[in-house]
C-alpha positions in Angstrom: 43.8 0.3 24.7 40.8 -0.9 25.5 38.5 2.0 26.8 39.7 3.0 23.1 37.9 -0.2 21.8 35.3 0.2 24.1 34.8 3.5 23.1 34.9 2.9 19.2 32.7 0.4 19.8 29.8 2.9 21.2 30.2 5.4 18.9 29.2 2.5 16.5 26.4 1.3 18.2 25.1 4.9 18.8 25.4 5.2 15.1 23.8 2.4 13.8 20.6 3.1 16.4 20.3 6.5 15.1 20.3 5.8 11.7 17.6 3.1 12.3 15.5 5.6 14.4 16.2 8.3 11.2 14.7 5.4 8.7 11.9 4.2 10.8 10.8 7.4 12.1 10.9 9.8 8.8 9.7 6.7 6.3 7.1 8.4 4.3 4.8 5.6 4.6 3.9 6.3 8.3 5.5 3.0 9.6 5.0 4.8 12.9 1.1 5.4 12.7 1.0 1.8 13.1 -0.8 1.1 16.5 -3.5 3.4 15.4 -5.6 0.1 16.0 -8.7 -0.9 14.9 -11.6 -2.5 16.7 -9.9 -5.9 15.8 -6.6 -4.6 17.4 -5.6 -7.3 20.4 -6.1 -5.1 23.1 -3.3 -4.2 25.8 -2.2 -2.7 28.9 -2.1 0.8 29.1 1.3 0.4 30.3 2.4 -2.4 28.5 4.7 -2.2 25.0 2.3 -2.2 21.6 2.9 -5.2 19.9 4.1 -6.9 23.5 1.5 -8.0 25.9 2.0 -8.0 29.2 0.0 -11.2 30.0 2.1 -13.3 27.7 -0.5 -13.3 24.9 2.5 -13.2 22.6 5.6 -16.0 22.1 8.7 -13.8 23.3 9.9 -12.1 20.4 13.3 -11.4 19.5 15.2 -8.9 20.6 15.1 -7.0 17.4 11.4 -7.3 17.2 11.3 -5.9 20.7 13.8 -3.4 19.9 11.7 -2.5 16.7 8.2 -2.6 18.4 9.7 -0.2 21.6 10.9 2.2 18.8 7.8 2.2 16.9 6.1 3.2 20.0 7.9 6.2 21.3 6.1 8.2 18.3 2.5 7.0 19.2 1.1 10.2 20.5 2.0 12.5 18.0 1.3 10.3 15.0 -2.8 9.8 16.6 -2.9 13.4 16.7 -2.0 14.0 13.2 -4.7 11.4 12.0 -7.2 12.7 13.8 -6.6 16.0 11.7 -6.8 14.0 8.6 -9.9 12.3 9.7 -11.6 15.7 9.8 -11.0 16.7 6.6 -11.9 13.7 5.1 -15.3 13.7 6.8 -15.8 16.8 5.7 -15.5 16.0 2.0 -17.3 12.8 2.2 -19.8 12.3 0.3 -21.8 10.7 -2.7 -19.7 9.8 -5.6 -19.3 11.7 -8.1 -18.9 9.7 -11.5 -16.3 10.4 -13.6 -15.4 7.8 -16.0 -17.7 6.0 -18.4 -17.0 2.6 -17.0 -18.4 3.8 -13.8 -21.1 5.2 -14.6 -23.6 2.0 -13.3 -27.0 2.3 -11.2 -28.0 0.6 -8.1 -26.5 3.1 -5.7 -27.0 2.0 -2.1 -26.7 4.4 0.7 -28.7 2.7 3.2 -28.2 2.4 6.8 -27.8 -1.1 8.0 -29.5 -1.9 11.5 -28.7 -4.3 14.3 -29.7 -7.2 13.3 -27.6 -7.0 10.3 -25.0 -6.6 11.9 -25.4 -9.7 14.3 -26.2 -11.6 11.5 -22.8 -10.3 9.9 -20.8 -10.8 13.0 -21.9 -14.8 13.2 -21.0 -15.4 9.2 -17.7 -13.8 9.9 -17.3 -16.6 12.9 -18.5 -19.4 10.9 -15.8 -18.0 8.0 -12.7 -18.1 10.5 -14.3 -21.1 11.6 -14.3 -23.2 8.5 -10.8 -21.8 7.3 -8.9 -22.3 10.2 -10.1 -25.9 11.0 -9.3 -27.3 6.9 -5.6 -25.2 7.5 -5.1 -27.4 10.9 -6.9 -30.2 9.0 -3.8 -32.7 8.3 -6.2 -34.9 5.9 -6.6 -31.8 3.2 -3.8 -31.5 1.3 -2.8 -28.3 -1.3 0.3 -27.4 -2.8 2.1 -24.2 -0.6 -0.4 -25.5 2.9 2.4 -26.5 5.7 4.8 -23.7 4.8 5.7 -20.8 7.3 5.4 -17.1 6.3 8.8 -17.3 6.4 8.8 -19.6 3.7 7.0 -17.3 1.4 9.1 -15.4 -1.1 9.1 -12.0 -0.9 7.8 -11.6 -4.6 4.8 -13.6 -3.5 3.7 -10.8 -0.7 2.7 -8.1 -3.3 -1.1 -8.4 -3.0 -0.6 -7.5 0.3 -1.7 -3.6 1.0 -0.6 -1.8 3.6 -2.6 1.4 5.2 -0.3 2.4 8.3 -2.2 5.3 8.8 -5.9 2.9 10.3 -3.9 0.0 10.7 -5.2 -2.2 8.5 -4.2 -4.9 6.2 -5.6 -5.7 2.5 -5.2 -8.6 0.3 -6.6 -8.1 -3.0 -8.2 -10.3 -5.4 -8.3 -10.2 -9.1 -12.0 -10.1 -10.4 -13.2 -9.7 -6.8 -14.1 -6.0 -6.3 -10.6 -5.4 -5.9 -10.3 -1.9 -8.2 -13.0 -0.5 -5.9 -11.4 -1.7 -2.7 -7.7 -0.9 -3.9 -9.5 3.1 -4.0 -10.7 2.5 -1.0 -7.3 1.3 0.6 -6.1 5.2 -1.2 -8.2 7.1 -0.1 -7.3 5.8 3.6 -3.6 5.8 3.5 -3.6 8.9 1.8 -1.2 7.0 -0.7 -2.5 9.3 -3.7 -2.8 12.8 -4.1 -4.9 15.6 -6.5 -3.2 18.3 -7.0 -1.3 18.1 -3.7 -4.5 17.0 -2.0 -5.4 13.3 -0.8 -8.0 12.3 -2.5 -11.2 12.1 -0.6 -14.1 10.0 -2.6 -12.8 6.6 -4.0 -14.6 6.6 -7.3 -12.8 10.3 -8.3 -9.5 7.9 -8.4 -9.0 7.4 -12.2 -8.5 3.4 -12.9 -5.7 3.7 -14.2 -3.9 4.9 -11.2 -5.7 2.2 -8.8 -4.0 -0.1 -10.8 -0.7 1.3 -10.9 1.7 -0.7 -8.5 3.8 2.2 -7.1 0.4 4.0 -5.5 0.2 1.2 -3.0 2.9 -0.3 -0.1 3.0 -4.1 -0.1 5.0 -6.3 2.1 7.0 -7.1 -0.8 8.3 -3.5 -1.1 9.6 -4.2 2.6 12.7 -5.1 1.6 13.5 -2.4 -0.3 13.1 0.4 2.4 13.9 -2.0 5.8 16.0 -4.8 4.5 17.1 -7.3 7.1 14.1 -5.9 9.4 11.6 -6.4 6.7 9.9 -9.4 8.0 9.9 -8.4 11.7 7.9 -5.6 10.7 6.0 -7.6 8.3 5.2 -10.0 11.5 4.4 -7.1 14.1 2.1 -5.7 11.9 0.7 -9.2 10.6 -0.4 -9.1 14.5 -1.7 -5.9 15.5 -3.4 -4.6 12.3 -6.9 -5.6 10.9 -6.5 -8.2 8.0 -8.7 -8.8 5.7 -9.8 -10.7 2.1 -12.8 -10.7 -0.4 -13.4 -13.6 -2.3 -15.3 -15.5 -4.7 -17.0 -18.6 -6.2 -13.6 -20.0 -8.2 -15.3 -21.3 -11.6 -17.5 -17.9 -11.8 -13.8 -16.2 -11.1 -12.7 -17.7 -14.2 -16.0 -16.9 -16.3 -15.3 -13.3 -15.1 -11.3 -13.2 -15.7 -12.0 -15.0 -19.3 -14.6 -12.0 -20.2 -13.0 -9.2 -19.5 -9.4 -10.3 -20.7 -10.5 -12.3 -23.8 -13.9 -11.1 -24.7 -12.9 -7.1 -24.9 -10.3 -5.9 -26.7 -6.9 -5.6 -24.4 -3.8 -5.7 -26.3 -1.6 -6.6 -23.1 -3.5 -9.5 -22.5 -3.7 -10.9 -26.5 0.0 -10.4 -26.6 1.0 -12.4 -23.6 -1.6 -15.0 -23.6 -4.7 -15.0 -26.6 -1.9 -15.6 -29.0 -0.2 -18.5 -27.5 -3.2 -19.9 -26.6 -4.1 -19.5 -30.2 -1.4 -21.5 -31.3 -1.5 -24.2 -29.2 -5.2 -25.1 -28.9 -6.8 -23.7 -31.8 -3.8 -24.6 -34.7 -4.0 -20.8 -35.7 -0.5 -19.5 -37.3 0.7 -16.3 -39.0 -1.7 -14.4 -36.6 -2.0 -10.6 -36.5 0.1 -9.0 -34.0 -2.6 -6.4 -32.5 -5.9 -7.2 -30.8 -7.8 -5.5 -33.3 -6.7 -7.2 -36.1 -7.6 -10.2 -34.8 -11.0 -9.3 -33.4 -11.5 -7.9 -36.9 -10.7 -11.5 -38.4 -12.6 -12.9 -35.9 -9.8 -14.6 -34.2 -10.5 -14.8 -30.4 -9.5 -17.4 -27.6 -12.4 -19.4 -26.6 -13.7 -20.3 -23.5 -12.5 -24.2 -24.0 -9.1 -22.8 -24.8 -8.8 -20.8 -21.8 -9.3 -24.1 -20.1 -6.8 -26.0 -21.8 -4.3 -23.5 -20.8 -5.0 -23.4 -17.5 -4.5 -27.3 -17.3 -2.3 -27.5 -19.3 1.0 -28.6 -17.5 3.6 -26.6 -19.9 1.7 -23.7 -18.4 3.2 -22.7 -14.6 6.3 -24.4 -16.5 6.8 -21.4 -18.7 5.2 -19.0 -15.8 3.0 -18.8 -12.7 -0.7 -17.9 -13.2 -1.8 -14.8 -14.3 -3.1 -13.2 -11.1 -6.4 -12.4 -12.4 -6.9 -16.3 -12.5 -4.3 -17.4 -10.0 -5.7 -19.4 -6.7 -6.7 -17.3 -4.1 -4.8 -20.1 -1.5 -1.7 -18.7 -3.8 -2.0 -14.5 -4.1 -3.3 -14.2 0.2 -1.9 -17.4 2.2 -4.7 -18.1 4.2 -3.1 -20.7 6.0 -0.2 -18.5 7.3 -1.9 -15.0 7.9 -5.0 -15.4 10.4 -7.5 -13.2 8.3 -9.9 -11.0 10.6 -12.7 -10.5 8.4 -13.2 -12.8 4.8 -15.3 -11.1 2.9 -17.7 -12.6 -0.2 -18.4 -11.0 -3.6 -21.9 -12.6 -3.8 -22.6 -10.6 -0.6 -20.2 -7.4 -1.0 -22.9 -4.7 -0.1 -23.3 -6.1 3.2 -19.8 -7.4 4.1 -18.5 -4.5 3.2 -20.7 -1.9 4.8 -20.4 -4.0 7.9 -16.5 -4.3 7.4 -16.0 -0.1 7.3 -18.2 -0.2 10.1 -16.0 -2.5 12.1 -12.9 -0.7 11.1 -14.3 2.8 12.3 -13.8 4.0 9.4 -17.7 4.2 8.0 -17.8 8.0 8.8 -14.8 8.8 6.3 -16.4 6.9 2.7 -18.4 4.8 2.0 -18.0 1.4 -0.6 -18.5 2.3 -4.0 -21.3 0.7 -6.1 -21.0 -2.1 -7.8 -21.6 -3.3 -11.1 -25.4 -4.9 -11.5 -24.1 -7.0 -14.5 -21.9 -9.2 -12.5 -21.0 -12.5 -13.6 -23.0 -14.9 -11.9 -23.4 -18.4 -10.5 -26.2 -19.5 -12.3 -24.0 -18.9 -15.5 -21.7 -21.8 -15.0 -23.9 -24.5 -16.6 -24.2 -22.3 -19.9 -20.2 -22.0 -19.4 -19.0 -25.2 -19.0 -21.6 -27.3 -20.9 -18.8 -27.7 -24.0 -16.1 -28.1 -21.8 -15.4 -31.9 -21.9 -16.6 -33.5 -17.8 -12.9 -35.0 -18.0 -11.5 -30.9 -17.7 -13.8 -29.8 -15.7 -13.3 -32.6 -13.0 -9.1 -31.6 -13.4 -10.8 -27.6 -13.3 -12.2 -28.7 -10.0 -8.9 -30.3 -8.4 -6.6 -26.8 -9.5 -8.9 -24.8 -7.6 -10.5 -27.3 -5.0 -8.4 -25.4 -2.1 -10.3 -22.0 -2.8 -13.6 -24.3 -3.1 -12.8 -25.6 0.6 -11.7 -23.1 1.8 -14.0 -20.4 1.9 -16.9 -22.3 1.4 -18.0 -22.8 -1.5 -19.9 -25.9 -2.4 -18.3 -28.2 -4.8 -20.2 -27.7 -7.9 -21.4 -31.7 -7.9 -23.8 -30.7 -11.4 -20.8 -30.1 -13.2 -19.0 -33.1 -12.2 -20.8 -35.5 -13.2 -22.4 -37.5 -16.4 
C-alpha cells in the first residue's frame, strides 16, 4: 500500500516538473534567453548556477527560485546561439532611418561617434546618479508616499511600465513625455516583439506609433501573472538581478508643461472625453459642453494651463482615479526605491546618455537612438508657464512631485516658490 502511494506520488511530481519545464522552456517570450547578460550583468563562476553565485553574493534563495534559475539555465547554450543569428541580420539591415510618418519627419540627425572622454565623463554622471538616488531611498529623514514598501508590496497592476527584452537581457521602465515612444521602438526592435510581414522589424523609426503604443507589443512584469502564475515574482526577482535596468527621466514641472501640450493643446478626443471635460466643469463653470474635441476647439472651449493644475491638486482627483500616467510621478510608474536602476538616464541630455547607454549594453552595432524632436519643451519655459498660476499652487505643485525633484536631481525650482 504504500509503494502504491509512493509511486502515485512520483508520477505526480514527474508531472508537475514536466509541465513547468514545457511552460518555461516553449514560452514565446524567450524566458530562457535570459542570462544573455549585458555588460552590467553581475558576473559569475563559470561553473557556478546563473542567477546563484558561488561566493555568496546572493541571500539564499528559495528553493523554487533555485529550482527556477537551475531550469532556466539548462537551455543557455542553445538560446546564445540563436541570438547570435539574430544579431547578424539585424546588423545587416542597420542603418539610417528611414522616415515614414509626418510626425517624424524632424532635423537634427546625429550620427556621430562619441570618443573617450565622453564616455568617462558619462560613466562618472551615471555614479553620481546611483549615488544621489540610493542615499535619499536609505535616507530615513525624506519621506514620500509608496518609499518603505518591498517589491513585494507593489501590486501587480502597478508593474506594467516595466519592459521586458529577454532576448539582451535588459530591463526598461518607461516614462510618459520622456522619449519613451522612441525608446519603447527601440525595446521592439531588440526583443523582436513586432514583426513586418513575418519579419522583426529592424530600424526603430519604421515602427508605426500606433503600434509602439499598443500594450500587447510589449512583455511587462505585470503580464507575469498571466503566463507563470504563483512563479511570477520569482521570475520577476531573478531577472530584477541579472538583467540591465534602466530609466529616462525629466525635469517634473517641464513634464507637466509637456503632458499639458500635447493632451490639451492638440486635438485628442480620448483625452477631452476622460479629462478636458471634467476639468471643464469643475474649474472653468462650463456646462452643456459639446461631446467631441472638435466641437469644442471650434467654440473655443479648451482646458487651461491653471485648470490642469487645479486638477492635479485637487484632492477629489486620485479619489475618483490614480494619475494619468503621462503626468503620474515617476517615484510611482518605476519604484526607484525597490528596483536598483543600472543606468538613469536624463531627457535634457538624451543624445549622450543614450548613445553611451547602447554602447554599454553592446547593443550600439544593432541601431542606433532615433532623433529627437528640436522643439522640445524646455526649462527656461517654466516662468512664462507658471507666472498665472497662484505661488500658493505652485508651492502644493512642488510638494506632489518633490520626490521626483529629489530624487533624480533636479534643483528645486526656488524662482517659482517664492514672492
Amino acid at each position: 500500500m504504500t509503494k502504491a502511494r509512493l509511486l502515485r506520488l512520483s508520477v505526480v511530481l514527474v508531472s508537475i516538473f514536466m509541465i513547468l519545464l514545457i511552460i518555461v522552456y516553449w514560452d514565446n517570450v524567450g524566458t530562457a534567453h535570459f542570462y544573455l547578460h549585458t555588460s552590467f550583468s553581475r558576473p559569475h563562476s563559470p561553473g557556478a548556477i546563473p542567477g546563484i553565485t558561488a561566493g555568496g553574493d546572493w541571500e539564499a534563495l528559495p528553493d523554487v527560485d533555485e529550482f527556477l534559475a537551475k531550469l532556466l539555465s539548462s537551455s543557455l547554450k542553445q538560446n546564445s546561439s540563436t541570438s547570435r543569428k539574430t544579431e547578424q541580420l539585424l546588423v545587416q539591415g542597420s542603418s539610417k532611418p528611414v522616415v515614414s510618418n509626418l510626425e517624424e519627419n524632424v532635423r537634427g540627425y546625429d550620427w556621430s561617434t562619441h570618443n573617450a572622454r565622453n564616455s568617462l565623463d558619462q560613466e562618472k554622471l551615471q555614479v553620481e546618479r546611483q549615488r544621489m538616488l540610493r542615499e535619499f531611498c536609505a535616507n530615513s529623514s525624506f519621506t514620500f508616499p509608496t518609499k518603505e514598501r518591498s517589491f513585494d508590496d507593489i501590486p501587480n497592476y502597478e508593474l506594467n511600465h516595466l519592459i521586458v527584452d529577454d532576448r539582451h537581457g535588459i530591463i526598461y521602465c518607461y516614462v510618459p513625455k520622456v522619449a519613451c515612444t522612441n525608446w519603447k521602438r527601440v525595446m521592439i526592435v531588440l526583443s523582436e516583439s513586432l514583426l513586418d510581414q513575418g519579419v522583426p522589424y529592424r530600424n526603430p523609426l519604421d515602427i508605426p506609433r500606433e503600434h509602439v503604443h499598443n500594450t500587447s507589443t510589449h512583455l511587462t512584469f505585470n503580464k507575469f501573472w498571466r503566463r507563470y502564475g504563483k512563479f511570477s515574482r520569482h521570475l520577476m526577482k531573478i531577472k530584477l538581478k541579472k538583467y540591465t535596468k534602466f530609466l529616462f527621466v525629466r525635469d517634473p514641472f517641464v513634464r507637466l508643461i509637456s503632458a499639458f501640450r500635447s493632451k490639451f493643446e492638440l486635438e485628442n478626443e480620448e483625452f477631452y472625453r476622460r479629462f478636458a471635460i471634467p476639468m471643464l466643469k469643475l474649474y472653468s463653470n462650463h456646462t452643456n459642453l459639446p461631446t467631441s474635441v472638435s466641437e469644442a476647439f471650434g467654440a473655443g472651449l479648451k482646458v487651461s494651463f491653471s485648470d490642469f493644475i487645479q486638477y492635479l491638486l485637487d484632492p477629489r482627483t486620485e479619489k475618483m482615479a490614480p494619475f494619468n500616467e503621462h503626468w503620474r510621478q515617476v517615484y510611482r510608474l518605476c519604484h526607484p526605491c525597490q528596483i536598483d536602476y543600472d543606468f538613469i538616464g536624463k531627457l535634457e541630455t538624451l543624445d549622450e546618455d543614450a548613445a553611451y547607454l547602447l554602447q554599454l549594453l553592446k547593443v550600439d552595432r544593432l541601431l542606433r537612438f532615433p532623433p529627437s524632436y528640436r522643439n522640445r519643451t524646455a526649462s527656461s519655459w517654466e516662468d512664462d508657464w507658471f507666472a498665472k498660476i497662484p505661488l500658493a499652487w505652485r508651492q502644493q505643485l512642488y510638494k506632489l512631485y518633490e520626490a521626483d525633484f529629489v530624487l533624480f536631481g533636479y534643483p528645486k525650482p526656488e524662482n517659482l516658490l517664492k514672492d
